[in-house]
C-alpha positions in Angstrom: 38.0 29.0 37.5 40.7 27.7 40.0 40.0 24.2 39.3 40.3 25.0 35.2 44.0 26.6 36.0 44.9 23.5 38.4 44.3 21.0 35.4 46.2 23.2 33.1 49.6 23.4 35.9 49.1 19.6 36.0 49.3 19.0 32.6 52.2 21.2 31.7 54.0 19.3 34.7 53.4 16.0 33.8 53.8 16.9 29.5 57.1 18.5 30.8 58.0 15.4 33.0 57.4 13.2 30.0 58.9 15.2 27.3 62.4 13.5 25.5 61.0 9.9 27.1 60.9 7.2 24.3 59.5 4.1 24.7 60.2 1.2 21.8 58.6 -2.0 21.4 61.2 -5.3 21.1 60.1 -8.2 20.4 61.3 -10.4 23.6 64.0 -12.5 21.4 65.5 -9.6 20.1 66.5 -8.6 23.6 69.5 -8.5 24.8 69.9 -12.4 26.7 70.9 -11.1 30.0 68.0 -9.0 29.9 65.9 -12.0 28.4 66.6 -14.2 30.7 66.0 -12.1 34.0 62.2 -11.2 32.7 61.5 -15.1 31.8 62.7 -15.7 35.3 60.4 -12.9 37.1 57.6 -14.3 35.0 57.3 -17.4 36.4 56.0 -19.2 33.8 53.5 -16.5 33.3 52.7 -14.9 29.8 54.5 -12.0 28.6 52.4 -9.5 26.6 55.3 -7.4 25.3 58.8 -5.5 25.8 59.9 -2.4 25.3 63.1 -0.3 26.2 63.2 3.1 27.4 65.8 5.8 28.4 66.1 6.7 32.3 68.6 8.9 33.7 70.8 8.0 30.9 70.7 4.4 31.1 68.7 2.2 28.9 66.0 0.3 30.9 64.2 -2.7 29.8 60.5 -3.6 30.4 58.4 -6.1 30.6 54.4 -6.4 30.9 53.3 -9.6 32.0 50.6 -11.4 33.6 51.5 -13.9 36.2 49.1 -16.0 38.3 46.5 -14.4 36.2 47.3 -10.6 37.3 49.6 -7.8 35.7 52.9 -7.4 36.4 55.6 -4.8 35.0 59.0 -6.0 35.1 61.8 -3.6 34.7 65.3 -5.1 33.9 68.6 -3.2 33.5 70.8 -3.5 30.5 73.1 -6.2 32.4 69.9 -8.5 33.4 69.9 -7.3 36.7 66.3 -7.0 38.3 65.2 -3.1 39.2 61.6 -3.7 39.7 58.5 -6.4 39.2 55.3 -4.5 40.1 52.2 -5.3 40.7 49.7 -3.5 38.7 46.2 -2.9 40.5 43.1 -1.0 39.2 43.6 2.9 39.2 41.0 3.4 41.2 42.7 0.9 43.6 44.4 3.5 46.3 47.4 1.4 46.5 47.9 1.8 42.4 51.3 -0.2 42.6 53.0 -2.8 44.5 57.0 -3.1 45.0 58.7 -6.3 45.2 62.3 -6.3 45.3 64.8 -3.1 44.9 63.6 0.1 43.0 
C-alpha cells in the first residue's frame, strides 16, 4: 500500500513540475542564425535529428538532438547563440544517465 501512494506523490510531483512547459518543434533553418549556428558548431559535423524551443525560467531556450560520433547528444542553445549545455545522452539504465560538457 505504501509503495501504491509513493508512485502516486511522484507523479503529482513530476506532472506538477512539468505543467505550463511547451516544447515546439523548428525546423533547424527556421531558427534563429545565432542559434543556428552555435548547434551546427556543437555538432561537429554530426547529424541533427530535430529542434525544438522551449520556455525556462522565462527565457526561450533552444534545443537540439543530435548524434555525434555515432552517439546522442542534446544541445541546448540560448536565444543569443550562446552555448548552455551539450549532453551526452546514455541508456536510462546507465547510472550516470547524463554527461555535462561545458557550463549548465
Amino acid at each position: 500500500m505504501n509503495k501504491h501512494w509513493l508512485c502516486i506523490g511522484i507523479l503529482a510531483l513530476c506532472t506538477g513540475g512539468c505543467e505550463g512547459v511547451k516544447e515546439v518543434k523548428m525546423p533547424l533553418d527556421e531558427l534563429p542564425v545565432a542559434v543556428k549556428t552555435t548547434i551546427q558548431k556543437e555538432a561537429e559535423g554530426g547529424t541533427i535529428l530535430d529542434t525544438e524551443n522551449t520556455a525556462e525560467e522565462g527565457k526561450t531556450i533552444y534545443e537540439a538532438h543530435a548524434m555525434i560520433g555515432g552517439k546522442p547528444y542534446i544541445i541546448k542553445v540560448a536565444e543569443d547563440g550562446t552555448l548552455l549545455a551539450k549532453k551526452l545522452k546514455y541508456a536510462k539504465n546507465d547510472s550516470s544517465f547524463w554527461h555535462n560538457f561545458g557550463p549548465m
